[in-house]
Structure formats: C-alpha cells, structure tokens
C-alpha positions as a LaTeX table, in Angstrom:
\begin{tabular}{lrrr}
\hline
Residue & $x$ (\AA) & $y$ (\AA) & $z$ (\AA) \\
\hline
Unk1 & 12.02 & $-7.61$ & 73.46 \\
Unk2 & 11.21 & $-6.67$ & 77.06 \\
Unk3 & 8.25 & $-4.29$ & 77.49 \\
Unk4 & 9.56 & $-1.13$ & 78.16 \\
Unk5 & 8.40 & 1.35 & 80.86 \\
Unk6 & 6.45 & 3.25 & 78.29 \\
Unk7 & 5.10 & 0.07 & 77.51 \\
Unk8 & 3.96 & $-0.62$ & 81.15 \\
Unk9 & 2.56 & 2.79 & 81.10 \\
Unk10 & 0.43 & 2.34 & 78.03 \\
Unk11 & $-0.52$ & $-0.70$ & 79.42 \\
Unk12 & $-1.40$ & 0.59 & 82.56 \\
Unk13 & 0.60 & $-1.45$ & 84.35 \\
Unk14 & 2.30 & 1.24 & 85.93 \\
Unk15 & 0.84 & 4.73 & 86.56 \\
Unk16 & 1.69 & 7.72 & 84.11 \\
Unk17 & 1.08 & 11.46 & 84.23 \\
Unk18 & $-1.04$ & 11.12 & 81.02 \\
Unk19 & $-1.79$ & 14.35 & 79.55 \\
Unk20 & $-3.42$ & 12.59 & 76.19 \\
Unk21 & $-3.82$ & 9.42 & 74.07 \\
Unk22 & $-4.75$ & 7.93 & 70.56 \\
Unk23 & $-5.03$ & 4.63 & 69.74 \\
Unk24 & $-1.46$ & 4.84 & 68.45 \\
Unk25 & 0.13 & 7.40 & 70.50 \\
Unk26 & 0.65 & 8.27 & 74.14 \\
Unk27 & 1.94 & 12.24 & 75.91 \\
Unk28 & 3.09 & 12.26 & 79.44 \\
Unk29 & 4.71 & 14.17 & 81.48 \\
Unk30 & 8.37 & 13.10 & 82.26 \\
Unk31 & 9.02 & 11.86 & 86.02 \\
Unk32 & 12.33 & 13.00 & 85.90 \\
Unk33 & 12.03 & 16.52 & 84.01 \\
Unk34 & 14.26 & 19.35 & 83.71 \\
Unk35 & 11.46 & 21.70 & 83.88 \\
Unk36 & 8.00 & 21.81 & 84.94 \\
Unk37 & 5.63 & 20.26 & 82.05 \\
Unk38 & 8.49 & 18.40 & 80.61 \\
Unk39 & 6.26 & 15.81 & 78.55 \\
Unk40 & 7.03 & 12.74 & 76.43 \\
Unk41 & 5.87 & 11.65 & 73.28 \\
Unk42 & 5.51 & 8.30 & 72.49 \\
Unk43 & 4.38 & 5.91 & 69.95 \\
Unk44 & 2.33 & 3.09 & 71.37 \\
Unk45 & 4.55 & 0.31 & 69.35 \\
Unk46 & 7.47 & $-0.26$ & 70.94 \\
Unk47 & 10.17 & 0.49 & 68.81 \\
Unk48 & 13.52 & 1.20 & 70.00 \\
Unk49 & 14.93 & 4.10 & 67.73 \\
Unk50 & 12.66 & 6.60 & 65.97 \\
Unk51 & 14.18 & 6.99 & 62.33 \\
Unk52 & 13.08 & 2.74 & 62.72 \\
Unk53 & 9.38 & 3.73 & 62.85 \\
Unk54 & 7.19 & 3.26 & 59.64 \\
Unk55 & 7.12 & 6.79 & 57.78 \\
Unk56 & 3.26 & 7.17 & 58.21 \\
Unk57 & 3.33 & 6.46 & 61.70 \\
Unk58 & 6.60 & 8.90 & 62.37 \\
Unk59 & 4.68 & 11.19 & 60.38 \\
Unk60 & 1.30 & 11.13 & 62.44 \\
Unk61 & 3.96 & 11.28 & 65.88 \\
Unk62 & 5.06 & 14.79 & 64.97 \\
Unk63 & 1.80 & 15.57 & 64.47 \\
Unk64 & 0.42 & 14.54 & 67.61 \\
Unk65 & 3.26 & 15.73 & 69.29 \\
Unk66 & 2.77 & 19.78 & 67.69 \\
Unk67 & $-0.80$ & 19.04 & 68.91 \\
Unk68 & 0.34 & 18.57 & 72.77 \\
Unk69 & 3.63 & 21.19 & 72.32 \\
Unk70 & 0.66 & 23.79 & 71.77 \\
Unk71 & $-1.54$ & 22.66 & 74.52 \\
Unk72 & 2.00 & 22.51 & 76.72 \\
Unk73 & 2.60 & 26.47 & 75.94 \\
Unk74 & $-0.48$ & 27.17 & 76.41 \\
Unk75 & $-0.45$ & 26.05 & 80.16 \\
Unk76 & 3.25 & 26.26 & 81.18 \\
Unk77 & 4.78 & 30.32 & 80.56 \\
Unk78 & 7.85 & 29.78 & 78.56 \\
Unk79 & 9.39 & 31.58 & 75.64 \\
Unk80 & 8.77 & 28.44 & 73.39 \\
Unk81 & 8.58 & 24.51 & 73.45 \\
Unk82 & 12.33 & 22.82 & 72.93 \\
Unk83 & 12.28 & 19.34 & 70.92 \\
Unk84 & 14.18 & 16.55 & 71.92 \\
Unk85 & 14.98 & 13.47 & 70.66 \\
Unk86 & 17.68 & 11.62 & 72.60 \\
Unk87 & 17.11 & 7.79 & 72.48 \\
Unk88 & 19.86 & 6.62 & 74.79 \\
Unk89 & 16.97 & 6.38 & 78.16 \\
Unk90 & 14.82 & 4.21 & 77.11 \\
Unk91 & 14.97 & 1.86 & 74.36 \\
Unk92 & 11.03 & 3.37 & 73.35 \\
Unk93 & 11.55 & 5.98 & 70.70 \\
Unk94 & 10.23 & 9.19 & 72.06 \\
Unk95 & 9.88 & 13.12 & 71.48 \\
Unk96 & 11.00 & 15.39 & 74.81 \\
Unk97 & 8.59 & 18.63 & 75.08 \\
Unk98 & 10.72 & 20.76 & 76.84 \\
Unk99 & 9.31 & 24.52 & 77.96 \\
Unk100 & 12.39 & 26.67 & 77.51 \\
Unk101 & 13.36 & 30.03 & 79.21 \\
Unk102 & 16.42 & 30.03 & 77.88 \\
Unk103 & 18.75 & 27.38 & 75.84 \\
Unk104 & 20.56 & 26.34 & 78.93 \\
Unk105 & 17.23 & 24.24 & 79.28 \\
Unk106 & 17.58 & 22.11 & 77.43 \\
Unk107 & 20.59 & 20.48 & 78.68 \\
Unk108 & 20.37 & 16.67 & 79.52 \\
Unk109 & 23.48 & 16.36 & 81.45 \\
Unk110 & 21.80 & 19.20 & 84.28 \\
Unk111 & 20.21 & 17.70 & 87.54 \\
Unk112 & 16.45 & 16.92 & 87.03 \\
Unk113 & 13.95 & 18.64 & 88.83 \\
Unk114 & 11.81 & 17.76 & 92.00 \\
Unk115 & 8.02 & 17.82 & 91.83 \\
Unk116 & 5.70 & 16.29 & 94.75 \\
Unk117 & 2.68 & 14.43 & 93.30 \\
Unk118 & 1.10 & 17.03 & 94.04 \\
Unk119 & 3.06 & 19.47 & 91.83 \\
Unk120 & 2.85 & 17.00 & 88.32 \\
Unk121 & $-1.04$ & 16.27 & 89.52 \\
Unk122 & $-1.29$ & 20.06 & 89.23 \\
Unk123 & 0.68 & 20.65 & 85.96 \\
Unk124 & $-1.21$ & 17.42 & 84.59 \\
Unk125 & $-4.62$ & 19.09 & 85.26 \\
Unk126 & $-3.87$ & 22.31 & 83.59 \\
Unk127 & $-2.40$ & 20.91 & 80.59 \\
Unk128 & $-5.19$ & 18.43 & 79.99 \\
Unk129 & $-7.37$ & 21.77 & 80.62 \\
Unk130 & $-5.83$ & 23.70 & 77.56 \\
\hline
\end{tabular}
C-alpha cells in the first residue's frame, strides 16, 4: 500500500497543522476545512477504512479524539463539535472535528474554506493552548 498523506504527515515528510500526538494517534487541522478549526483524527497505522481497525485501537481513537473535540470547543466559539466519518478522501481512516453553528456545516459537498498560513498558524496556536 502507498503511504498515504497522513502517512507523510506522521512521518514528517510533509508539514501538518499538528494540534497533538500519541505514539498511536495523530490531530490536525484539515487544509481544506469547511470551517475554521476543522481538525482530523487519525490513527498512526495506516488503515484504509475505520470499522477495519483493531477494536482496542478504534476504541482508544474515540477517545483521543473526545480529548481534542474538547480542547477544539474550547478555542473555536461554536454551538458544539460535529463528527464525521466519511472515508471516501483518503484511503487513511479518520474522524472530521467539525465546529458547527448550525447543521448546514457540516455539509461535505459545500466549497471549503480559505485560510492564509497565517490564519491555521493562528487557530493551531490557540488550540494547542487549550
């Protein structure tokens, strides 16, 4: 299987907006968001769909992943965190973090948002704050 570009990102071969990391789990913040501290979830094995992972490890994902959804609200003002899991992007399973004003939010098919470097380098430092 070809390393994915969560992959390269865990590896640091590319750069990432990395707002935290365990030895088996990585939270970034989506390049192409639909809202501003759109973050990703995702296990450090590269597996291609989620309900594929081993059970402990799926478990310990959701955990991690209520762990950053908390730090996420705390930083970005929305009425709640959305949860996503799509699995058609990237063959990586991952968990979408989605700060939602409304349900219309949520809604893949919408144009993604534009953010300068600038802007995630911002929303990255005020997440990893909380």
């Amino acid at each position: 299987m070809e390393p994915s570009i969560f992959t390269k990102i865990i590896n640091k071969e590319i750069p990432g907006y990395i707002i935290d990391e365990t030895d088996e789990f990585i939270a970034i913040l989506d390049v192409f968001p639909l809202a501003k501290g759109h973050t990703l979830v995702i296990p450090k094995k590269q597996v291609d769909y989620i309900f594929d992972l081993d059970t402990d490890i799926y478990t310990r994902l959701w955990v991690f992943a209520q762990q950053v959804a908390k730090r996420v609200e705390k930083s970005i003002p929305c009425k709640r965190i959305g949860v996503a899991v799509i699995g058609l992007e990237v063959p990586h399973a991952h968990i979408h973090l989605l700060p939602l004003q409304s349900v219309e939010d949520i809604n893949f098919s919408k144009p993604k948002i534009q953010l300068t470097k600038e802007e995630f380098e911002e929303i990255l430092a005020l997440i990893k704050k909380n």
